[in-house]
C-alpha positions as CSV (number, residue, x, y, z in Angstrom):
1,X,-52.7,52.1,-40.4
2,X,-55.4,50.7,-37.6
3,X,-54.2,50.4,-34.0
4,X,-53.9,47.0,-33.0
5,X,-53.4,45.2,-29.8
6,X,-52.7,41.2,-28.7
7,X,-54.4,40.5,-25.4
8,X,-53.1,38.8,-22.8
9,X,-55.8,36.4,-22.8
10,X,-58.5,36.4,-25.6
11,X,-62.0,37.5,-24.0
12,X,-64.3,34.0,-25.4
13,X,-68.3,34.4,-26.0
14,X,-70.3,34.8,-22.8
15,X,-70.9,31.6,-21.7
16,X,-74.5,29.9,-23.2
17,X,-74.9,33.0,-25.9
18,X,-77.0,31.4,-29.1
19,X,-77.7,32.5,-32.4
20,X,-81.4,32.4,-30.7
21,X,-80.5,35.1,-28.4
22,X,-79.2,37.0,-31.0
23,X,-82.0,36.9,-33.0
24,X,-83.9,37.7,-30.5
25,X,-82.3,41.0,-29.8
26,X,-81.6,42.1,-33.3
27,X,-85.6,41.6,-33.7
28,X,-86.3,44.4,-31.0
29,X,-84.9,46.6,-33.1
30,X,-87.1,45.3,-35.9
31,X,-90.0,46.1,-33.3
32,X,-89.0,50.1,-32.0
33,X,-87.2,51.3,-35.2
34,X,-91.4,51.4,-36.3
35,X,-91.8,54.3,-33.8
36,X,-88.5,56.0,-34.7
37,X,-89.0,55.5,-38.7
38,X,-93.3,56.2,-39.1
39,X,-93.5,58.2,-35.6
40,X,-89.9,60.9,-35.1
41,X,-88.7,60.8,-38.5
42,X,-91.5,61.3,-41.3
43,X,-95.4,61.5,-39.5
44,X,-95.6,63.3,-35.9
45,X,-93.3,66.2,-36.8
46,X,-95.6,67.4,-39.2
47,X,-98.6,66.1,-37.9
48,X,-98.2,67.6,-34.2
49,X,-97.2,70.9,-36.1
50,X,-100.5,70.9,-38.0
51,X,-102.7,70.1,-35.0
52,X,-101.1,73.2,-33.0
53,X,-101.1,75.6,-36.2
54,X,-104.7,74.9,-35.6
55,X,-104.9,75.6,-32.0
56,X,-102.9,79.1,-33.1
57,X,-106.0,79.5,-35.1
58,X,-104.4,78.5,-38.9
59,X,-106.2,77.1,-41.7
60,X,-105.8,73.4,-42.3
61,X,-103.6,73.6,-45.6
62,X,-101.8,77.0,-45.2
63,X,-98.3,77.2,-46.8
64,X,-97.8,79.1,-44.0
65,X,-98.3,80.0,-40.2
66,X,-96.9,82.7,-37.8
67,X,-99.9,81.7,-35.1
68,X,-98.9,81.1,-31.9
69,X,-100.1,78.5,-28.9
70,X,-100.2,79.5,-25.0
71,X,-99.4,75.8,-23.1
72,X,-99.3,76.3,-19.6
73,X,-99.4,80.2,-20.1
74,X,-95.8,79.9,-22.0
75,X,-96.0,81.9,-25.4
76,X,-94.7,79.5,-28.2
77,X,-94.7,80.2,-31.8
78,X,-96.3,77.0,-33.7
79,X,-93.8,75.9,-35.5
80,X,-91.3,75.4,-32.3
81,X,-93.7,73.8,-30.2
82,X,-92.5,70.2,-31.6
83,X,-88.6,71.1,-31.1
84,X,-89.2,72.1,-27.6
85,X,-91.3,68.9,-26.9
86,X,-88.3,66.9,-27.6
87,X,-86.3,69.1,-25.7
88,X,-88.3,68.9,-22.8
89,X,-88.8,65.2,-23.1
90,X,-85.0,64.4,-23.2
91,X,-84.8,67.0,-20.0
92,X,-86.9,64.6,-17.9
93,X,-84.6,61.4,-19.4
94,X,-81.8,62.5,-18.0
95,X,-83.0,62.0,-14.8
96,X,-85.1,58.7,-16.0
97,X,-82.7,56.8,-18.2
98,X,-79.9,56.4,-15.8
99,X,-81.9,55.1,-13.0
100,X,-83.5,52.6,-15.4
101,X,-80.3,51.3,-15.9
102,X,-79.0,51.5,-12.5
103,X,-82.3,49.2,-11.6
104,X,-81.8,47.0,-14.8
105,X,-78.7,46.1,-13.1
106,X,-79.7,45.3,-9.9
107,X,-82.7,43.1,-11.3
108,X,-82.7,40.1,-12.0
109,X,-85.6,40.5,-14.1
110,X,-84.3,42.7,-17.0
111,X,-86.6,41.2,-19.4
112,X,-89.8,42.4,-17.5
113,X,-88.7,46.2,-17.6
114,X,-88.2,45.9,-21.3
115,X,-91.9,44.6,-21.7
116,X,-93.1,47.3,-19.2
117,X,-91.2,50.1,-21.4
118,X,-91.8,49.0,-24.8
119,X,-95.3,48.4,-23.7
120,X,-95.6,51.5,-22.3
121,X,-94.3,53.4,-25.0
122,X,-96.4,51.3,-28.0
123,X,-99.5,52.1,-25.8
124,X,-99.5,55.9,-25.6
125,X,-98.5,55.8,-29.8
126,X,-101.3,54.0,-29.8
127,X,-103.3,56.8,-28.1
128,X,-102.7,59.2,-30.8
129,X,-105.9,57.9,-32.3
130,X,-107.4,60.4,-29.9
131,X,-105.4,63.6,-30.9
132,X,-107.8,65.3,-33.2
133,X,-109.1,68.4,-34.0
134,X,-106.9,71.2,-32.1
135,X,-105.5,68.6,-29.3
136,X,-102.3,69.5,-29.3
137,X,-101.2,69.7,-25.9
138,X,-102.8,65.4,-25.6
139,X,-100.3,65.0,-28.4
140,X,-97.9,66.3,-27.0
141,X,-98.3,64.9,-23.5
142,X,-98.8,61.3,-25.5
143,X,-95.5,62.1,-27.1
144,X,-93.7,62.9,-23.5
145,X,-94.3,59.4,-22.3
146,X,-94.1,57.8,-26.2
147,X,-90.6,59.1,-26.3
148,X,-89.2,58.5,-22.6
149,X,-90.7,55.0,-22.4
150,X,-88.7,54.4,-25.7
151,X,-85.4,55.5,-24.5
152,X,-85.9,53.3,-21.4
153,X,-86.7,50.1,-23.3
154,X,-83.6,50.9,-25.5
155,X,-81.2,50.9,-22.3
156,X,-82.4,47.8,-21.1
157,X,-82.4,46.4,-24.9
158,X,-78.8,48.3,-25.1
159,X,-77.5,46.5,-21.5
160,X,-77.8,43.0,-23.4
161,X,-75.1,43.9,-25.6
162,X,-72.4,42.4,-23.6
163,X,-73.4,39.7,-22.9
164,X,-73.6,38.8,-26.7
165,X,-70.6,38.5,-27.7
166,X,-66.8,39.3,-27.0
167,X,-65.5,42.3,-28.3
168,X,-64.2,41.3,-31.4
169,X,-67.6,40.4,-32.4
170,X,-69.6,43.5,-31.2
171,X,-69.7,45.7,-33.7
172,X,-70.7,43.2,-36.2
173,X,-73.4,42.4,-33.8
174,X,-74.6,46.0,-32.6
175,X,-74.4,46.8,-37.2
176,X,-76.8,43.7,-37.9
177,X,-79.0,44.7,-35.1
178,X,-79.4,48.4,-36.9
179,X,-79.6,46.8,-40.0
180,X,-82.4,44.1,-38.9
181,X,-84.3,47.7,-37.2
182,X,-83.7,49.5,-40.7
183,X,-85.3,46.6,-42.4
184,X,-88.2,46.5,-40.4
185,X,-88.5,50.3,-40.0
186,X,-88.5,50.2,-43.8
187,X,-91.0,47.5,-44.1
188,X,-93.8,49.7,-42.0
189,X,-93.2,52.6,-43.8
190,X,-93.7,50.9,-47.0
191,X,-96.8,50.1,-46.1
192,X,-97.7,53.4,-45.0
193,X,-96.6,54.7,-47.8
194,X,-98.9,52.6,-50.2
195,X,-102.0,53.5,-47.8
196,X,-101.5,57.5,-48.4
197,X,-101.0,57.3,-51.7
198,X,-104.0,55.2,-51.9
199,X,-106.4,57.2,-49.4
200,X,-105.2,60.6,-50.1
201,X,-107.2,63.1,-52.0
202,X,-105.9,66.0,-53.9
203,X,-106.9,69.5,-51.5
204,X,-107.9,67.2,-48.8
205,X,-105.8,68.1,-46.4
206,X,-108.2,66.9,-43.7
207,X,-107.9,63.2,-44.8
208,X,-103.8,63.9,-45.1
209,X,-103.9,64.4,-41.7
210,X,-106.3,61.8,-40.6
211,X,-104.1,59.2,-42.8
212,X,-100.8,60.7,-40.6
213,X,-102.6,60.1,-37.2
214,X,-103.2,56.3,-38.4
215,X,-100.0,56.0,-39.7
216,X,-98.8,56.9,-35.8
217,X,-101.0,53.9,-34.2
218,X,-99.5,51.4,-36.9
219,X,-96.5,52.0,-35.5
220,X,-97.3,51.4,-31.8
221,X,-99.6,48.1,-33.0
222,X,-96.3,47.4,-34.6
223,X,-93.7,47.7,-31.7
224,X,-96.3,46.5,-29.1
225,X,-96.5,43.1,-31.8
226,X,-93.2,42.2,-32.8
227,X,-91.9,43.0,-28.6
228,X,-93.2,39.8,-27.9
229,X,-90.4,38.2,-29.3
230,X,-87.3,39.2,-28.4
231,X,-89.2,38.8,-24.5
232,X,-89.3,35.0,-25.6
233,X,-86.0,34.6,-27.2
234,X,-83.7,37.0,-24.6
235,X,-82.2,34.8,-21.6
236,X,-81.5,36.6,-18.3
237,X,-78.1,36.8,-17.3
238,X,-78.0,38.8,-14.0
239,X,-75.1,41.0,-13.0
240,X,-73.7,39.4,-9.5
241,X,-75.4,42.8,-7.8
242,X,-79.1,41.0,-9.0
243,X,-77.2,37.6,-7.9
244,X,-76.8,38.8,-4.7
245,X,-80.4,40.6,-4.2
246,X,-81.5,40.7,-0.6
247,X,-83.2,44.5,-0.8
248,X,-85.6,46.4,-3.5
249,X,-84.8,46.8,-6.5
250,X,-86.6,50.0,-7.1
251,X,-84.5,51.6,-3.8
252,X,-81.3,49.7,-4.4
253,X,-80.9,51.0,-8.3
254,X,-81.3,54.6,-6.6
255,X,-78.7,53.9,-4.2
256,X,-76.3,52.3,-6.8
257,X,-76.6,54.8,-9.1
258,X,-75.6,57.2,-6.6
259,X,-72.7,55.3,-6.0
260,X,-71.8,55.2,-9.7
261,X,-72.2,59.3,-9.8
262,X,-69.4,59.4,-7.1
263,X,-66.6,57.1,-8.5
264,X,-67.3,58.1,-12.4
265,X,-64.6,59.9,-12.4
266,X,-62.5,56.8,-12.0
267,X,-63.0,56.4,-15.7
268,X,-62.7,59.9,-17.0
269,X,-61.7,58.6,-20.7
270,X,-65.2,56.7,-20.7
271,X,-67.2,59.7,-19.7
272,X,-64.9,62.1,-22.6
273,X,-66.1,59.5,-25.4
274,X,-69.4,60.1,-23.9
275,X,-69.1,63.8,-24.0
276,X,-68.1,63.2,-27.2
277,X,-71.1,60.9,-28.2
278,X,-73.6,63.0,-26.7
279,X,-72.3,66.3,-28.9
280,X,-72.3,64.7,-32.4
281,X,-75.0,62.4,-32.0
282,X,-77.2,65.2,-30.9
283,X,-77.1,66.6,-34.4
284,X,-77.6,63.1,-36.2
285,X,-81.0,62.5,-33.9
286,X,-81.9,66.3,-34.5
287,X,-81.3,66.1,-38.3
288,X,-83.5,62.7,-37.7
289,X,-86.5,64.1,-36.2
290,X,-86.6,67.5,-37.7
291,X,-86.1,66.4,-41.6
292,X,-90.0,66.1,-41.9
293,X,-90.5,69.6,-40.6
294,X,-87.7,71.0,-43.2
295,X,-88.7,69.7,-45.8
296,X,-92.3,70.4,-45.5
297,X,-92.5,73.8,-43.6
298,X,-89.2,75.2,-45.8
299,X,-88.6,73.5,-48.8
300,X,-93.1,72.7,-49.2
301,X,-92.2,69.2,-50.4
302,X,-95.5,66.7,-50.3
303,X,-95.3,64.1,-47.7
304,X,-95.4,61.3,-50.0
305,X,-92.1,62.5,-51.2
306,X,-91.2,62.5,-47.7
307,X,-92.3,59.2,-47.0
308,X,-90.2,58.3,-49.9
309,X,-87.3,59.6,-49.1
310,X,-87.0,58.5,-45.4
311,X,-87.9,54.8,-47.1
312,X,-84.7,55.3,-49.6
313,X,-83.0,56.2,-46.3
314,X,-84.1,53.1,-44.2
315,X,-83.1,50.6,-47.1
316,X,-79.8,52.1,-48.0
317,X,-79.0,52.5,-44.3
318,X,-79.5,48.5,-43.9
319,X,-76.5,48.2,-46.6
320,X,-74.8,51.4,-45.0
321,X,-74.6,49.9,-41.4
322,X,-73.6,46.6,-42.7
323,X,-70.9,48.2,-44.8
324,X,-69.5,50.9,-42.4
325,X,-69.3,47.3,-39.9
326,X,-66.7,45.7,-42.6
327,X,-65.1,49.0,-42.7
328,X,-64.9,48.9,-39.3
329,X,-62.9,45.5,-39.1
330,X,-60.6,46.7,-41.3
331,X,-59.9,50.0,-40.4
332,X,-61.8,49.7,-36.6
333,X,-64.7,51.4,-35.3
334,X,-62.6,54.7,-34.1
335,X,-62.0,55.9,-37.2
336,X,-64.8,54.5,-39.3
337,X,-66.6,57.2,-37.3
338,X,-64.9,60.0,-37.3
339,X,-65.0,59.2,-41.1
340,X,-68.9,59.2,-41.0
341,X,-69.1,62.5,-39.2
342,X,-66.8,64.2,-41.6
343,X,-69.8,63.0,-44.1
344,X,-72.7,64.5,-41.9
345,X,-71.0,67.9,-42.1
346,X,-71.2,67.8,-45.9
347,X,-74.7,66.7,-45.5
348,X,-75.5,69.9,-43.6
349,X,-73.9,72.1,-46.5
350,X,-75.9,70.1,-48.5
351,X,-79.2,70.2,-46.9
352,X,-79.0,74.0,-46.3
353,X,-78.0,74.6,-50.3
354,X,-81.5,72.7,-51.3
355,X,-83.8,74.4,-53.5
356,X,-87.4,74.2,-52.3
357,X,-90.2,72.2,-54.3
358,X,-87.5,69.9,-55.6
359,X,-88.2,66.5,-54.7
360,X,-85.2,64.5,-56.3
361,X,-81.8,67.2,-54.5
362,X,-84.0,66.0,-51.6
363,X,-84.3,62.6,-52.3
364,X,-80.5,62.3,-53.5
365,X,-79.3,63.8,-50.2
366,X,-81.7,61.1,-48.1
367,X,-79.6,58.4,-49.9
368,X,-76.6,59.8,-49.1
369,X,-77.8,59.9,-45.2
370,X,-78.4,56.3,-45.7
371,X,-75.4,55.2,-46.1
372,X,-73.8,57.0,-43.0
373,X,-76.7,56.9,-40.6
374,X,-76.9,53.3,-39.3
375,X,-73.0,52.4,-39.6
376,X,-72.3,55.8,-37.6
377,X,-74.4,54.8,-34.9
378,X,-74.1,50.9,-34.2
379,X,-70.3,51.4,-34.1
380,X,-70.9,54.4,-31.3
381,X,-72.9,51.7,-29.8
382,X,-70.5,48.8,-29.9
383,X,-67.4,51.1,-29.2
384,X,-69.2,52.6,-25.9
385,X,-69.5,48.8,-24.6
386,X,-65.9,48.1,-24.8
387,X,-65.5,51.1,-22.5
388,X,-68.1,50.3,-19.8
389,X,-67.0,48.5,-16.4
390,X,-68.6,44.9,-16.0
391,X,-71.3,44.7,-14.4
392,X,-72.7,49.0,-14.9
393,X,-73.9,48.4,-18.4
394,X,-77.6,49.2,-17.8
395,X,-76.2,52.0,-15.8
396,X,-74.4,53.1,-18.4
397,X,-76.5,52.9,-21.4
398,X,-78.6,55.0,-19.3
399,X,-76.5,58.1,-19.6
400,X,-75.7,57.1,-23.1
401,X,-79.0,57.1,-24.0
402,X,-79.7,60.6,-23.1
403,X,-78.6,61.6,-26.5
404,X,-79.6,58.4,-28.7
405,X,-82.4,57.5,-30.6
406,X,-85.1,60.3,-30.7
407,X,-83.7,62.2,-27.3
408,X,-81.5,64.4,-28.7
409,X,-82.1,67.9,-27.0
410,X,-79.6,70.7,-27.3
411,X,-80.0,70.5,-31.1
412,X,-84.1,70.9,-31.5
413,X,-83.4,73.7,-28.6
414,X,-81.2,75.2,-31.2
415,X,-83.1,75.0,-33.6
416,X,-86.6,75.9,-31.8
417,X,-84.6,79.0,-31.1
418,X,-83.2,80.1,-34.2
419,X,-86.3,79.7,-36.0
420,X,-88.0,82.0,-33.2
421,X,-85.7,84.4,-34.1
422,X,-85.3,84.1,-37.6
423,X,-88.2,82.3,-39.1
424,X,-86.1,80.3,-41.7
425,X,-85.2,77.0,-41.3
426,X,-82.7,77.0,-43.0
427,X,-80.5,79.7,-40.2
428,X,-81.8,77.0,-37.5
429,X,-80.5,73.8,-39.8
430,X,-77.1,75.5,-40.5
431,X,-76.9,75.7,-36.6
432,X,-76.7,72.2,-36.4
433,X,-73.1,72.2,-37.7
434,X,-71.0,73.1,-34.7
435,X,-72.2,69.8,-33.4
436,X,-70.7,67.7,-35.5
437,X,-67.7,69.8,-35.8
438,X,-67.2,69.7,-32.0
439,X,-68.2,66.5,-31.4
440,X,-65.1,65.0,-34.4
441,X,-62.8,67.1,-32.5
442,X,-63.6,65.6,-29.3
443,X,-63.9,61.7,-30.2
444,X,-60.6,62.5,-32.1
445,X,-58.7,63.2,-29.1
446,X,-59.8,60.0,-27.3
447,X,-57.3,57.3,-26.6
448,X,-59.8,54.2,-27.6
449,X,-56.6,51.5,-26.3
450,X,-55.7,53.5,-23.2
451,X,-60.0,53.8,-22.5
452,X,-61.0,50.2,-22.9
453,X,-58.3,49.2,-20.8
454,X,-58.9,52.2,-17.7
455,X,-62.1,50.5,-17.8
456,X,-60.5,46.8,-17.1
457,X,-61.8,45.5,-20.5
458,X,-59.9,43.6,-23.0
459,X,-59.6,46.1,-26.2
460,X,-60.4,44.5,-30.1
461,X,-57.4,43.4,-32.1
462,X,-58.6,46.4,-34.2
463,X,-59.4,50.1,-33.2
């Protein structure tokens, strides 16, 4: 039977909230999910593989390659120098992320760092029109600032959240926003997908390639494009720390998060769900980014079966995240994910069991990661809002962010290492489940009730 509790005093809609302002941030989703969807999940993984099999001196079209690439002197077998780029990239978030947020909170101007993020970001995807020919260390710099200007712009886009709606109403507000970014995600894709099966040339792996770079600048064209809306429709609603302002912003969000370091441990249950969070989602985002890379490098699938796949997953995963939301407000949030990660563990048995060169196991499977991807994350999303002191949500959606969309980093480590080691990727995806076994273990033993309120929030009628 859920948990239930009767507040005191019902928490109403932030004051001046509009179906507008909604709309307006369920549409920035629409706008990144482009980079996550074309860019992390089906093109760059393969595509920044390829390029630096050809800097280890591979042919173009090899089934496979044991060359090795020497950036800054550091000896790195081919295929793990796209794992450890999204390693290293969520490294330097840690220490970006959470000072975005800090500042996001002290400025009364939140709407301006989201443009200069997103902006950002869509610019250097945009750039990868310039990674040809053996270029892999500009694609991978490119990537660097791709990928850390997108986890900003989400913990801005993220800090909005509360100010939204109440707390009865945010997890069916965080689900449509994944939905709407599914949606749109799938739509780009689609469209990719007709222009490779279109273009493409059977034993041209050359204009493969070429068609995968493109398919990269769509998606920045795409986010840079459909940014400019939510910047319309979004209202600012400083904290009363912007209210108050009086000093830089810049020097001020240093100094508050500082502050916020040294009295976190007021809310230790908020920083265990985190813990918690940051395990299991690490393997969801590294199952995410690295499913191209499986099923091309181990199971030698063709990338328009990839592209089909992932679309499957995007369009199922709208349905999914709008179902596992129902769930939710019948059952709560609490569960409904611990529910979902008992479902990526079988995923992972799954995955590992594939046979290669067989498109429709694969496909199957991607259907089945549909329908748990997007609910799984929104409700982490809305859940981690209810547990937040008011006034510190850019601050921290910062740290949450470290291991959200596209920045996981202890799983590609894991699985950039095992593959070092081992050479199959299967050993290095099998790693991947003592994430999601840890990571149930520890979001079971969370008090969700005891948390919201520590935090001085008024908990859902359902948990």
């Amino acid at each position: 039977m859920a948990e239930t509790v009767t507040p005191a005093v019902a928490e109403p809609t932030p004051p001046g909230s509009t179906r507008r302002e909604r709309t307006g941030w369920y549409l920035y989703d629409w706008a990144n999910s482009a980079f996550q969807t074309t860019v992390i999940t089906v093109f760059l993984g393969p595509f920044l593989t390829t390029v630096t099999e050809l800097a280890a001196g591979c042919e173009l079209g090899a089934d496979r390659c044991d060359g090795v690439v020497h950036p800054l002197g550091i000896r790195v077998a081919a295929g793990s120098y796209y794992p450890y780029l999204i390693s290293l990239s969520v490294f330097l978030t840690v220490f970006v992320l959470p000072v975005v947020g800090a500042i996001a909170d002290r400025s009364a101007h939140k709407k301006r760092l989201l443009a200069a993020a997103a902006f950002t970001g869509a610019g250097a995807t945009i750039a990868f029109a310039f990674v040809t020919g053996e270029r892999y260390l500009l694609g991978g710099v490119l990537f660097l600032i791709a990928n850390i200007s997108f986890g900003a712009a989400v913990v801005v886009y993220n800090s909005f959240l509360p100010q939204l709606g109440g707390p009865d109403d945010r997890d069916a507000i965080s689900s449509r926003g994944w939905a709407i970014g599914y949606l749109g995600g799938g739509l780009l894709l689609a469209l990719n997908l007709v222009a490779v099966t279109a273009l493409s040339e059977e034993g041209n792996a050359q204009r493969t390639l070429d068609l995968a770079r493109w398919s990269i600048v769509s998606a920045g064209v795409w986010w840079a494009a459909f940014t400019l809306l939510p910047l319309r429709w979004l209202r600012e609603r400083p904290t009363a720390a912007a209210r108050l302002g009086g000093g830089n912003v810049l020097t001020d969000g240093f100094r508050q998060l500082g502050h916020t370091l040294r009295e976190v441990k007021a809310y230790p249950l908020t920083l265990f769900f985190l813990l918690a969070f940051l395990v299991f989602n690490d393997g969801i985002q590294t199952v995410i980014t690295l499913a191209s890379q499986y099923g091309t490098e181990e199971l030698r699938l063709e990338q328009g079966t990839l592209i089909v796949t992932i679309l499957l997953v995007q369009f199922l995963a709208f349905g999914g995240a709008l179902a596992l939301g129902a769930l939710a407000k019948r059952i709560g949030a609490w569960k409904t994910v611990l529910l979902s990660l008992v479902l990526w563990t079988g995923v992972i048995i799954a995955a590992f069991r594939l046979p290669a060169e067989a498109p429709v196991p694969f496909m199957i499977l991607g259907g089945c990661i549909g329908l748990v991807l997007g609910g799984s994350q929104a409700l982490s999303r809305s859940l981690f809002s209810q547990l937040i002191p008011a006034g510190k949500e850019g601050e921290y959606y910062g740290f949450y962010e470290i291991s959200d969309k596209g920045t996981s980093w202890l799983g590609p480590l894991a699985f950039g290492l095992v593959f070092q080691l081992t050479s199959s990727y299967r050993v290095g995806l099998v790693s991947l489940l003592i994430f999601f076994v840890v990571g149930f273990a520890l979001l079971a033993a969370v008090p969700m009730r005891r948390a919201i309120i520590a935090a001085g929030n008024t908990p859902p009628r359902v948990l």
